[in-house]
Backbone bond lengths (Angstrom), bond angles and torsions (degrees), N, CA, C in turn:
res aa  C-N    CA-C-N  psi(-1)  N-CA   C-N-CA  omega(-1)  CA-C   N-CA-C  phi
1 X - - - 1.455 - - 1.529 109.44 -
2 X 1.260 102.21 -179.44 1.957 109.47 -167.12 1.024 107.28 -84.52
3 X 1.744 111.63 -55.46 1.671 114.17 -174.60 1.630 110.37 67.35
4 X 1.659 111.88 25.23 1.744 86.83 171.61 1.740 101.13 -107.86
5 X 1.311 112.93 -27.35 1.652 115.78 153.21 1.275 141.59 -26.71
6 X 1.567 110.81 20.69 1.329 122.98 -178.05 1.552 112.90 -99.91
7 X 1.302 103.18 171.71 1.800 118.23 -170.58 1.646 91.32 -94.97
8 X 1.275 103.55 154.06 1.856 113.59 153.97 1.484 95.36 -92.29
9 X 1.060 91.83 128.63 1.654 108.33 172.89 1.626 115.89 -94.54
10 X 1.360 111.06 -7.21 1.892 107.35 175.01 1.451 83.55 -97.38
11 X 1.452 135.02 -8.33 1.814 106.11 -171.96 1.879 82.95 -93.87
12 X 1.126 123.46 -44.25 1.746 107.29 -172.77 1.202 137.99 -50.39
13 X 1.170 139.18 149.12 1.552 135.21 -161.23 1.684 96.94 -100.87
14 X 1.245 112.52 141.42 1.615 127.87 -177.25 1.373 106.36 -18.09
15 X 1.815 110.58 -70.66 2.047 100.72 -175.88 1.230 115.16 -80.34
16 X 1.476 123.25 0.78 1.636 120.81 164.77 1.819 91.57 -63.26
17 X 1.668 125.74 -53.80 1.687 127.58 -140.16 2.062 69.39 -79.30
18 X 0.972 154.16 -64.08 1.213 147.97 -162.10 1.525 102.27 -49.43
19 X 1.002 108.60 -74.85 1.512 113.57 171.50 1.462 116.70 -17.34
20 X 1.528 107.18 -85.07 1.435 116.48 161.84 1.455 113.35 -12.04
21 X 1.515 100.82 -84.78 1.247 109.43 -170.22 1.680 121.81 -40.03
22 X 1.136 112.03 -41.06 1.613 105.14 178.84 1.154 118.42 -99.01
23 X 2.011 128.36 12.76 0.940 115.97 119.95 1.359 144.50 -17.52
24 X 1.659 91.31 -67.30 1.752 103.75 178.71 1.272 107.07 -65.67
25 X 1.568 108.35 -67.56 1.702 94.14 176.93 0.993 126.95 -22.25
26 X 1.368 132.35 -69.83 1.382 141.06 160.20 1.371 125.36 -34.29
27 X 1.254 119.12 -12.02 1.667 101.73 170.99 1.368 93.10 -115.36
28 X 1.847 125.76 10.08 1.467 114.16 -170.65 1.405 78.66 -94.33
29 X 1.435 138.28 -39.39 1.417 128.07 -159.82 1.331 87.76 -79.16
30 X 1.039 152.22 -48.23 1.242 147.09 -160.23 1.762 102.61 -50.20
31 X 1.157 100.12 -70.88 2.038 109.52 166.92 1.020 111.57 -14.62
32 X 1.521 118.97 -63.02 1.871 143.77 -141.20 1.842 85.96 -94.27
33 X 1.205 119.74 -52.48 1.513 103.39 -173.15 1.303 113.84 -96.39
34 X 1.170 156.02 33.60 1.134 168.18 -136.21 1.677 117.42 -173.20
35 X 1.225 122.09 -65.94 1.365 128.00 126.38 1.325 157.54 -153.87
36 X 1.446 99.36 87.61 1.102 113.13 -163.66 1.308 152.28 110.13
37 X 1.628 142.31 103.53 1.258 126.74 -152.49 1.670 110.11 -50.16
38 X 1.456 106.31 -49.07 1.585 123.44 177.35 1.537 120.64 -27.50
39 X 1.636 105.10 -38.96 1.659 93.66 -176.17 1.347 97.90 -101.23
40 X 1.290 139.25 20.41 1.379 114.07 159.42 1.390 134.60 -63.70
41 X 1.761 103.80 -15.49 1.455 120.09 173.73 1.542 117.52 -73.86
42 X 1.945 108.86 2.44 1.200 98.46 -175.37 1.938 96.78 -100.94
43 X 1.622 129.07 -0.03 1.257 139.72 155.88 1.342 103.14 0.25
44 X 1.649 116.24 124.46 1.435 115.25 151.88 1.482 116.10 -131.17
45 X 0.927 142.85 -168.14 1.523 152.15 -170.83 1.435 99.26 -102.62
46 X 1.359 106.00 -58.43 1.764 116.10 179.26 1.736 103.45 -29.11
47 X 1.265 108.18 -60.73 1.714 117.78 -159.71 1.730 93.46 -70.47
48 X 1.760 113.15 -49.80 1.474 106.55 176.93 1.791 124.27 -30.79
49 X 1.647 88.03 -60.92 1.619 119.57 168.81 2.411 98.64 -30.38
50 X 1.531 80.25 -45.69 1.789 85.84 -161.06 1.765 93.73 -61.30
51 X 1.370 106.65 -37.67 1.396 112.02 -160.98 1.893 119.45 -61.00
52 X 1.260 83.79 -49.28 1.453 99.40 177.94 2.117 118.11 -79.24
53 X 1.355 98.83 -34.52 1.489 96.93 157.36 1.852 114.52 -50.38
54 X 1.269 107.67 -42.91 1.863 116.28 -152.64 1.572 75.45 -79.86
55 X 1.172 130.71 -72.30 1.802 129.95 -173.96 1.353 113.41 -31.27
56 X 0.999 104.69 -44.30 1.709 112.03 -160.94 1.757 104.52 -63.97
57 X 1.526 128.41 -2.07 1.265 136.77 -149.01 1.481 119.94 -139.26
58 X 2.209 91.05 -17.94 1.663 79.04 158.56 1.276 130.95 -115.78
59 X 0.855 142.75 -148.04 1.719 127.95 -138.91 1.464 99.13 -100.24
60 X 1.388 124.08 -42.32 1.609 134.48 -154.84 2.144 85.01 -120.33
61 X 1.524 91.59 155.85 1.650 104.78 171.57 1.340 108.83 -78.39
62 X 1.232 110.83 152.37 1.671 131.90 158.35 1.346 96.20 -25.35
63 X 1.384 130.80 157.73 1.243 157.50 162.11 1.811 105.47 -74.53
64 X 0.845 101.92 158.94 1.973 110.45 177.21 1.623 107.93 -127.76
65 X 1.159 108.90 131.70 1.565 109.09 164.05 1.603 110.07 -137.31
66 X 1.572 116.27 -166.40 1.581 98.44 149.37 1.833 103.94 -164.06
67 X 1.203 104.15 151.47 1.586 107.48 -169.23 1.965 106.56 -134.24
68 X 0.916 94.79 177.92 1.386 129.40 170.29 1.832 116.56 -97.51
69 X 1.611 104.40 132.86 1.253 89.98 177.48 1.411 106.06 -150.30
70 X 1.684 106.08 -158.96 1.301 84.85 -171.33 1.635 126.58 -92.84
71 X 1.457 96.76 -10.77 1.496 143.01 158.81 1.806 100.13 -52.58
72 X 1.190 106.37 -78.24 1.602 114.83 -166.89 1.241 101.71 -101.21
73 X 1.420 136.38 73.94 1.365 128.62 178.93 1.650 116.91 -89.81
74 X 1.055 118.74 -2.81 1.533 124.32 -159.40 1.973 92.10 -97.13
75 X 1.150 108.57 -39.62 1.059 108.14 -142.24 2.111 103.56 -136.85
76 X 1.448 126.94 127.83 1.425 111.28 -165.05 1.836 98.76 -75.72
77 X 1.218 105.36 160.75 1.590 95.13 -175.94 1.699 76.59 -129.22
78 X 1.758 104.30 172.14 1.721 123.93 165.02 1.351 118.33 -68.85
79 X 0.898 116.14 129.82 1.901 106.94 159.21 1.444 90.19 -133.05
80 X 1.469 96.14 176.48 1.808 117.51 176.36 1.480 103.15 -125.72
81 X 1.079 103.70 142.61 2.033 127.03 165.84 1.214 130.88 -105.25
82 X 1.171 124.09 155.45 1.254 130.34 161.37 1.551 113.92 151.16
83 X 1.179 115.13 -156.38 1.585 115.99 -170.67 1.506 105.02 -80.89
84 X 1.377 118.74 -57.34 1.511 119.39 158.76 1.092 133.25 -9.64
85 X 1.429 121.18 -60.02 1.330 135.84 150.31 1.368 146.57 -58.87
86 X 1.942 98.05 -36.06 1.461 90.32 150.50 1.097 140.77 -93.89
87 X 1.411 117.06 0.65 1.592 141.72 134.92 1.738 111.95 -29.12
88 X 1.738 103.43 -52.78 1.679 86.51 -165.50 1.395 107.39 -90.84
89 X 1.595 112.57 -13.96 1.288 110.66 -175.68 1.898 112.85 -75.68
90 X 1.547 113.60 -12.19 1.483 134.94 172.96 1.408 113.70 -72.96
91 X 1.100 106.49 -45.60 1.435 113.44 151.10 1.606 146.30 -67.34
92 X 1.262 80.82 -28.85 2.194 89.15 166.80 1.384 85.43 -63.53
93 X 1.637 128.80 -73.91 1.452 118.92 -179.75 0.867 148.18 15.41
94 X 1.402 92.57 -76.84 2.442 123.45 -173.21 1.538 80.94 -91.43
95 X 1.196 166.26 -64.21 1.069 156.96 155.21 1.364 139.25 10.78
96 X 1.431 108.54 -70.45 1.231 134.29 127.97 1.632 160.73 0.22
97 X 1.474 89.76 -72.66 1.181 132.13 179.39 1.621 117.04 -78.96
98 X 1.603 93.96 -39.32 0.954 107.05 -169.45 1.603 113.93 -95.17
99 X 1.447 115.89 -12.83 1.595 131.58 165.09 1.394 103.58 -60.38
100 X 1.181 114.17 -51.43 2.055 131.72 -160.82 1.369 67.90 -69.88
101 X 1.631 160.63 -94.39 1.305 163.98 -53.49 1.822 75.93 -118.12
102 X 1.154 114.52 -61.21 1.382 118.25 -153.19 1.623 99.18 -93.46
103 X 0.872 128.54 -15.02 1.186 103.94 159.95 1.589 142.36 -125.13
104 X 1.706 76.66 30.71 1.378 103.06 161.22 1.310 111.80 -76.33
105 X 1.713 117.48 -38.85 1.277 123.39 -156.41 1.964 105.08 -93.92
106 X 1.435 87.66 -25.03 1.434 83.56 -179.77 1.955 123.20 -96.45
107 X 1.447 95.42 -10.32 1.345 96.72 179.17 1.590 100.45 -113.51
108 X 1.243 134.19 -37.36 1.694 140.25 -131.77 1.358 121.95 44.38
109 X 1.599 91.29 37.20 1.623 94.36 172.81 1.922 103.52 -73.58
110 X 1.640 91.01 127.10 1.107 113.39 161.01 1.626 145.30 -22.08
111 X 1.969 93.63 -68.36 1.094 117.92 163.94 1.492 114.39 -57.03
112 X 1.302 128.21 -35.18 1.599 132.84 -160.36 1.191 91.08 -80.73
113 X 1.570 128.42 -41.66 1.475 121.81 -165.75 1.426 99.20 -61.60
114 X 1.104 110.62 -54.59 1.599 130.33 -146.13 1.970 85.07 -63.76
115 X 1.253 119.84 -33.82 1.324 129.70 -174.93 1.758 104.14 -76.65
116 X 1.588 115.40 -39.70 2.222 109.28 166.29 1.094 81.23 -58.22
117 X 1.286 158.84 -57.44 1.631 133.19 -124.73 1.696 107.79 -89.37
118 X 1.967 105.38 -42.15 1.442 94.75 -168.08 1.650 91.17 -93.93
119 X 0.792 149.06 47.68 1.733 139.85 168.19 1.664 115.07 -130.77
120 X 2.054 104.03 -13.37 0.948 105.22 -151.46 1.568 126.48 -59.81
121 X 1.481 98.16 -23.06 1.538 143.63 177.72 1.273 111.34 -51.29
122 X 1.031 118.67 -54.53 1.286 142.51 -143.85 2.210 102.77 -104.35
123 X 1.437 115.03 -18.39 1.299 129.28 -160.30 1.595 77.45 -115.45
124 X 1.617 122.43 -26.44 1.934 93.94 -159.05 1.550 93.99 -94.56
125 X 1.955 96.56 3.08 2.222 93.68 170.41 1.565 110.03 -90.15
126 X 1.275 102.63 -34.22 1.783 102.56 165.79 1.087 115.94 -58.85
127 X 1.174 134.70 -43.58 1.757 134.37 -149.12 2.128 92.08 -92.71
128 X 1.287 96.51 -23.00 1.568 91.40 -174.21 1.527 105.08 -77.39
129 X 1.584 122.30 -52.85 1.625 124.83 159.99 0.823 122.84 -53.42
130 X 1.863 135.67 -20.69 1.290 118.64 -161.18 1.562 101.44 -159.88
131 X 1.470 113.31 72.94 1.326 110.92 -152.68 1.489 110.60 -101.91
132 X 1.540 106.93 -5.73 1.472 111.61 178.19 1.818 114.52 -88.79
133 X 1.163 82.49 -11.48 1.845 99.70 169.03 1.367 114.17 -84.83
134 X 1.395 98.52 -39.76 1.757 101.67 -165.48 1.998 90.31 -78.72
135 X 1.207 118.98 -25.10 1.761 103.83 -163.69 2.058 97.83 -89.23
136 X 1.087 104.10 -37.14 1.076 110.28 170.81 2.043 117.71 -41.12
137 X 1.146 94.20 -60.93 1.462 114.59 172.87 1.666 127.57 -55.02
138 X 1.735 100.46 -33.82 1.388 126.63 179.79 1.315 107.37 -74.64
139 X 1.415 101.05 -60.11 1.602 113.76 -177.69 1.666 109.25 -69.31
140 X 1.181 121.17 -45.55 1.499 112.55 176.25 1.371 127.73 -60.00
141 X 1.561 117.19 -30.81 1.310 129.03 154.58 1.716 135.08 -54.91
142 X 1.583 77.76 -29.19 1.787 84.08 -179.46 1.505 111.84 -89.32
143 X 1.119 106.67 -0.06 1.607 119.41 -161.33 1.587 100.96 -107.27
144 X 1.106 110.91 -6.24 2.077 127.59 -166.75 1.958 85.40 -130.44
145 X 0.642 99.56 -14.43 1.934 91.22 175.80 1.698 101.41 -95.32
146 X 1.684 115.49 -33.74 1.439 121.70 -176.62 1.870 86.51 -59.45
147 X 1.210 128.83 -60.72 1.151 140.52 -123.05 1.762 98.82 -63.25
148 X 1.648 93.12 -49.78 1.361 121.23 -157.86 1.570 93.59 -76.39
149 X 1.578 129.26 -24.74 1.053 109.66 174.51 1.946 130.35 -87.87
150 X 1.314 98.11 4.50 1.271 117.43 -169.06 1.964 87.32 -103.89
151 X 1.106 120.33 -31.71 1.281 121.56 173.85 2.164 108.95 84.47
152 X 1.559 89.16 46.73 1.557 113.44 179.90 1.523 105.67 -37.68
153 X 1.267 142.54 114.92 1.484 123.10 177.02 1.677 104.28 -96.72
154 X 1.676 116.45 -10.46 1.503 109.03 -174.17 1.385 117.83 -66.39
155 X 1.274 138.67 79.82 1.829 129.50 -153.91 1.420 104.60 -55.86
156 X 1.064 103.99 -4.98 2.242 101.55 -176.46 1.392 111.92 -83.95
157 X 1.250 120.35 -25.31 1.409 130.21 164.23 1.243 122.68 -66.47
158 X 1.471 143.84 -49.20 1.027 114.28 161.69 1.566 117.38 -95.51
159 X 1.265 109.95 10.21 1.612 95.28 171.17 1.376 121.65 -82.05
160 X 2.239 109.66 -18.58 0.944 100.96 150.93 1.595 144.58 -80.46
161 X 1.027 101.78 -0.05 1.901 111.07 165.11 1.600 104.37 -80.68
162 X 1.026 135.97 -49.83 1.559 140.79 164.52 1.275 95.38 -22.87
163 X 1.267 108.13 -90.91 1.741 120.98 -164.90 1.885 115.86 -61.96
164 X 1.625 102.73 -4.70 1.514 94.16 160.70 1.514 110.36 -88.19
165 X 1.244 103.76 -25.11 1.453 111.61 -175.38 1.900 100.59 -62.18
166 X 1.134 123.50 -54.86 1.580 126.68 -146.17 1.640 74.16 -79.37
167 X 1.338 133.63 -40.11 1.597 137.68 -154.68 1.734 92.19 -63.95
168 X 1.055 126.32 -11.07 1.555 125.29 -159.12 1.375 96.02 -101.79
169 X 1.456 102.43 -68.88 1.399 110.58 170.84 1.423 126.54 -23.15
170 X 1.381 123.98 -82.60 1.280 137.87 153.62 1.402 114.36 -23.41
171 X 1.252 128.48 16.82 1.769 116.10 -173.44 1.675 79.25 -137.81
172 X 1.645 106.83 106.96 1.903 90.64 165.81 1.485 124.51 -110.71
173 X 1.619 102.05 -0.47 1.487 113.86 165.13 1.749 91.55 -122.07
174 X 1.249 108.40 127.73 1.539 121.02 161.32 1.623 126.70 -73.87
175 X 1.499 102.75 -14.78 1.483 88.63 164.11 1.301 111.34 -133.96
176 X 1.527 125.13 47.57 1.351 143.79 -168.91 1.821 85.35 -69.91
177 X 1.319 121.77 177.26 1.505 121.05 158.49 1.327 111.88 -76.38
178 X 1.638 121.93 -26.65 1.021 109.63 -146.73 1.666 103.95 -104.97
179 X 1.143 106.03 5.13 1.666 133.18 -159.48 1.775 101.49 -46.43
180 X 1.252 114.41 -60.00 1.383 145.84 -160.81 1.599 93.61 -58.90
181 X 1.739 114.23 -58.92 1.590 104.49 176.13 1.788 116.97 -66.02
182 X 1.485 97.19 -23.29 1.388 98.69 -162.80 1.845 108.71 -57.63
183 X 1.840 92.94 -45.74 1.509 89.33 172.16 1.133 121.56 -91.57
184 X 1.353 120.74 38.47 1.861 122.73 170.08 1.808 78.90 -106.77
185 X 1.040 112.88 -52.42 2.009 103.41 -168.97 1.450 111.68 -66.55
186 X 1.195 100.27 -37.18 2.222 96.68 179.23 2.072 99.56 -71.90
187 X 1.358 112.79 -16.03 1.506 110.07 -171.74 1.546 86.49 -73.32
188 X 0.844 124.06 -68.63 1.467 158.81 -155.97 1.784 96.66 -46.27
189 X 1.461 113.15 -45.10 1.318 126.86 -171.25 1.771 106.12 -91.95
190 X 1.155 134.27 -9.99 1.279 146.94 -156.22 1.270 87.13 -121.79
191 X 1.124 139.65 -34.87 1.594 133.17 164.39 1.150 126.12 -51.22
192 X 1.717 92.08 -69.73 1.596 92.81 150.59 1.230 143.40 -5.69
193 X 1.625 92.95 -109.72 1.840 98.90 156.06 1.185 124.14 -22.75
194 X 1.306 128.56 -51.16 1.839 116.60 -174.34 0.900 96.31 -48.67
195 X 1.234 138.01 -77.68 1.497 164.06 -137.83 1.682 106.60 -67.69
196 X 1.057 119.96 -51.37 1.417 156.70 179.93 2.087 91.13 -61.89
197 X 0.936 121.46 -59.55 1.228 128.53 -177.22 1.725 107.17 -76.91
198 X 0.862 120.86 -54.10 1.687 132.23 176.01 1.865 90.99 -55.04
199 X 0.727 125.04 -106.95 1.982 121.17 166.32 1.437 100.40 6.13
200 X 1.321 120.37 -69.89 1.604 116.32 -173.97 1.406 124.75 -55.33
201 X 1.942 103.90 -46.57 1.297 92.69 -179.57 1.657 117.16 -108.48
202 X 1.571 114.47 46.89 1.865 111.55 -156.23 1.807 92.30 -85.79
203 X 1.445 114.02 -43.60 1.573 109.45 179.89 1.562 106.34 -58.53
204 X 1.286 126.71 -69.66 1.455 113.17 166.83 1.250 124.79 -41.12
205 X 1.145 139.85 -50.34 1.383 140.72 166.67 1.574 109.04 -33.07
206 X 1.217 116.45 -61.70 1.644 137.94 -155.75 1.837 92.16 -72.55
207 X 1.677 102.86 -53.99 1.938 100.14 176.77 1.551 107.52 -59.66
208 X 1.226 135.17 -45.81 0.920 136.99 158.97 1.477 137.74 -54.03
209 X 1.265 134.20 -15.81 1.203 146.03 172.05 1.545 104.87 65.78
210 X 1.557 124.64 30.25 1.105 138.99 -158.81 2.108 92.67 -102.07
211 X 1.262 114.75 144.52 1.733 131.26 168.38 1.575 106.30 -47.36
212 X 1.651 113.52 124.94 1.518 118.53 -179.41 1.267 85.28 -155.20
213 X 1.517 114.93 142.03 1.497 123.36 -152.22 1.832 83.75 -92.00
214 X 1.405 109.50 -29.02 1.376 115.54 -178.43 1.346 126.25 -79.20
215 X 1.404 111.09 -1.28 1.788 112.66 173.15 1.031 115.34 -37.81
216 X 1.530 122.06 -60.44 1.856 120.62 -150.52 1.294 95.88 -93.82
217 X 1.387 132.14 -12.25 1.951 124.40 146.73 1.820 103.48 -13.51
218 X 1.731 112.40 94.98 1.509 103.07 149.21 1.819 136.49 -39.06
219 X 1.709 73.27 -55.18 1.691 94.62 -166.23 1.619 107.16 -129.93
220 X 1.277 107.25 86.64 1.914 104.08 -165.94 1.532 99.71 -106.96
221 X 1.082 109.67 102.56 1.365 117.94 158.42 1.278 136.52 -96.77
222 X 1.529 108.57 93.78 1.764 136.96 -152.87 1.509 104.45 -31.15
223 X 1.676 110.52 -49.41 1.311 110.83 -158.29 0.978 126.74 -82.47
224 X 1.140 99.55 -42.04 1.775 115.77 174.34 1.578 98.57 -58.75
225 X 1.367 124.95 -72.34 1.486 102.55 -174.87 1.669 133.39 -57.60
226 X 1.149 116.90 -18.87 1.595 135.21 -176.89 1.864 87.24 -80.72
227 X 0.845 114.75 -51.21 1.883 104.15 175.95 1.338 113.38 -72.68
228 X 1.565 120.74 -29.29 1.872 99.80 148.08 1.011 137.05 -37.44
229 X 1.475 86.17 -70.88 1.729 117.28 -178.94 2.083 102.09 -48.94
230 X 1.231 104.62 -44.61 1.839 98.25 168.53 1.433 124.00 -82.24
231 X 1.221 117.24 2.88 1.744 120.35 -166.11 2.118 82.70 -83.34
232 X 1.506 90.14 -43.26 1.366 105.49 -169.22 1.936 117.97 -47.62
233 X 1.590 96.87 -42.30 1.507 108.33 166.73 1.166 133.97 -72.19
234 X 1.224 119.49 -25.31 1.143 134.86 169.07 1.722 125.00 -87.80
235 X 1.222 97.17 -9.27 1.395 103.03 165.40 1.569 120.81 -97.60
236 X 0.847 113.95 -16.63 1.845 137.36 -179.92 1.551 91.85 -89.32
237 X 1.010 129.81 -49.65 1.879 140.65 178.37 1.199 88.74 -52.54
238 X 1.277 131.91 -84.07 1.656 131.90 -174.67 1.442 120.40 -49.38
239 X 1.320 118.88 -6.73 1.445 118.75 155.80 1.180 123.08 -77.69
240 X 1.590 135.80 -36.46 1.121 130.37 -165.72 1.393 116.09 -88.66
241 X 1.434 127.90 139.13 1.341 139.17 -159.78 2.086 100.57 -63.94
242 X 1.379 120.58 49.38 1.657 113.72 -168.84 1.900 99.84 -60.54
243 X 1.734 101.78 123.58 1.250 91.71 164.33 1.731 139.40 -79.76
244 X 1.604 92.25 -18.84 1.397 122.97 -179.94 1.450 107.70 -154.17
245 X 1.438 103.82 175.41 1.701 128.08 -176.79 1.482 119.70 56.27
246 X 1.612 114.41 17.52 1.342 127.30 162.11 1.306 128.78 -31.44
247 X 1.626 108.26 -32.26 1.477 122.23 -171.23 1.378 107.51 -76.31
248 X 1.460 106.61 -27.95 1.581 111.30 -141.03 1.683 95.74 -96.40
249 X 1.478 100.64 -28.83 1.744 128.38 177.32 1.930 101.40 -64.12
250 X 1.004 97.25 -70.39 1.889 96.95 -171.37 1.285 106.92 -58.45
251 X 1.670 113.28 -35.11 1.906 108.42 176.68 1.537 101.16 -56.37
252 X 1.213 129.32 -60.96 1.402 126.30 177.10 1.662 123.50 -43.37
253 X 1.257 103.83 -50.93 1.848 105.95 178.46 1.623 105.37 -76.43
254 X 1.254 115.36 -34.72 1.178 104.99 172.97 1.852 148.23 -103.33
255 X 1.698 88.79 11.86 1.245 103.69 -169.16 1.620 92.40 -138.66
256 X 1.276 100.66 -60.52 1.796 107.28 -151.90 1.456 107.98 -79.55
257 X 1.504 125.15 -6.38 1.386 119.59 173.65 1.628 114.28 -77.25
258 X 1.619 102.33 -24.14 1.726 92.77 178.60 1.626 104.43 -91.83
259 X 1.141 143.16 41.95 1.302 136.13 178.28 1.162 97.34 -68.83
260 X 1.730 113.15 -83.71 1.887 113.85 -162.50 1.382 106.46 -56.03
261 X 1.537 131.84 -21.78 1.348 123.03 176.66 1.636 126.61 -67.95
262 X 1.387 103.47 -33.72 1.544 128.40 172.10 1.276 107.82 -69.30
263 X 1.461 116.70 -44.68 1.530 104.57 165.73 1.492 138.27 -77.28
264 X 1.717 100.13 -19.06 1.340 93.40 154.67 1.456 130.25 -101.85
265 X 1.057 100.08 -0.90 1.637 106.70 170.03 1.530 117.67 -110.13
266 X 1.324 129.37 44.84 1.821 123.43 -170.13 1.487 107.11 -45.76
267 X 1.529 116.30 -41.76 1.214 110.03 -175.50 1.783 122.01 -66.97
268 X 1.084 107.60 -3.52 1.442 128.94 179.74 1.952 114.90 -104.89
269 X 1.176 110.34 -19.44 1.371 131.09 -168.34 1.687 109.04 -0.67
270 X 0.693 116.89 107.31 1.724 110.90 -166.81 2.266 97.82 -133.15
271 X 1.949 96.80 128.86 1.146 97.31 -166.73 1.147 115.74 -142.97
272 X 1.806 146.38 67.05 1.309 106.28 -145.52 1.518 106.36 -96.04
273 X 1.090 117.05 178.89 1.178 136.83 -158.30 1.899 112.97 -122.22
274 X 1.657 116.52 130.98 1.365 87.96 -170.98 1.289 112.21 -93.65
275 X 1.190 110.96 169.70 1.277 147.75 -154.68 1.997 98.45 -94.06
């Protein structure tokens, strides 16, 4: 997974960092009871990120419980429930599954195989509930694996298959009202990320002689385009009717997406601040 979809946790206020937190919980229990303790280790923030966007839109709050784990065993901690969550935790899944899938095929990494085999179970219960997500995801991937092998230098091409891909994702009722913005903001956020990931890995890529949609970039200046590419999310964010967790949403688009970039770029330090 990406992992740049995270919150700053020194900009959040105490029941925003609670909040947060049993977000994740909640889509980690979601993993563990749904299928399986095993894939909760495949948990990302990105899908959390999914969880609390999809909540924020329906009418009544997340549910509350609290458990024991293997993480917090001493002591019961909060999580939240509901469909939202087991929506995003269905999606870390096909997600997943589908990374090990591809880079099984494109590297013969070992580990990835060994990763189709133990998830496989667990992706043929997603793809059976949620199969217009799972082909969407299949097919958009295979179509960004064509790209990279032809050695595509236009980065708008597959960043726009990326962001149709995340645009799919993000929609878990198709004829919700709100469906239509939902996949202009998950497009919007899947852009991102490509882009966001290509930036992270272009020096490794380049030592490596490894595919970066950003190679033939003359003059790429990280920030300025990654604050397009976010003016873009945050404007699709302000479309959708959020009933709650607004706070927890703008700390992320506007703070918590440049973390791993700020740390690998200090000399670039990039932070915005809300408005």
């Amino acid at each position: 997974m990406f992992g740049y979809i995270v919150a700053n946790q020194e900009d959040l206020a105490d029941e925003e960092k609670k909040i947060y937190q049993a977000f994740y919980c909640g889509v980690c229990h979601s993993l563990g009871s749904d299928f399986g303790a095993y894939c909760r280790s495949t948990l990302s923030f990105d899908m959390t990120f999914l969880a609390i966007v999809l909540q924020s839109l329906e009418p009544d709050p997340a549910l509350q419980d609290a458990e024991r784990c293997a993480v917090h065993p001493a002591k019961k901690h909060s999580y939240l429930k509901g469909d939202c969550l087991d929506y995003a935790a269905a999606m870390n899944i096909a997600l997943i599954w589908q990374k090990c899938q591809d880079d099984w095929q494109d590297d013969h990494n070992v580990v990835r195989y060994g990763g189709t085999k133990l998830y496989r179970k667990a992706y043929q219960q997603v793809q059976k509930k949620w199969p217009h997500q799972c082909d969407a995801l299949a097919d958009g991937l295979a179509e960004i694996a064509k790209m990279e092998v032809r050695g595509e230098t236009n980065p708008d091409l597959p960043t726009a298959v990326f962001g149709k891909i995340m645009g799919e994702l993000f929609v878990m009722d198709q004829k919700a009202p709100e469906a239509e913005a939902l996949r202009h903001f998950g497009t919007a956020i899947g852009r991102l990320i490509y882009i966001m990931d290509a930036v992270m890995d272009l020096k490794e890529d380049l030592k490596k002689e490894r595919y970066n949609p950003l190679i033939a970039m003359e003059q790429l200046e990280p920030v300025e385009l990654l604050s397009m590419l976010l003016a873009a999310c945050v404007e699709a964010w302000k479309a959708l009717p959020a009933r709650r967790n607004q706070a927890i949403v703008e700390n992320i688009l506007y703070s918590g997406v440049w973390i791993q970039f700020n740390r690998a770029h200090p000399e670039k330090g990039k932070g915005e601040k809300r408005e």
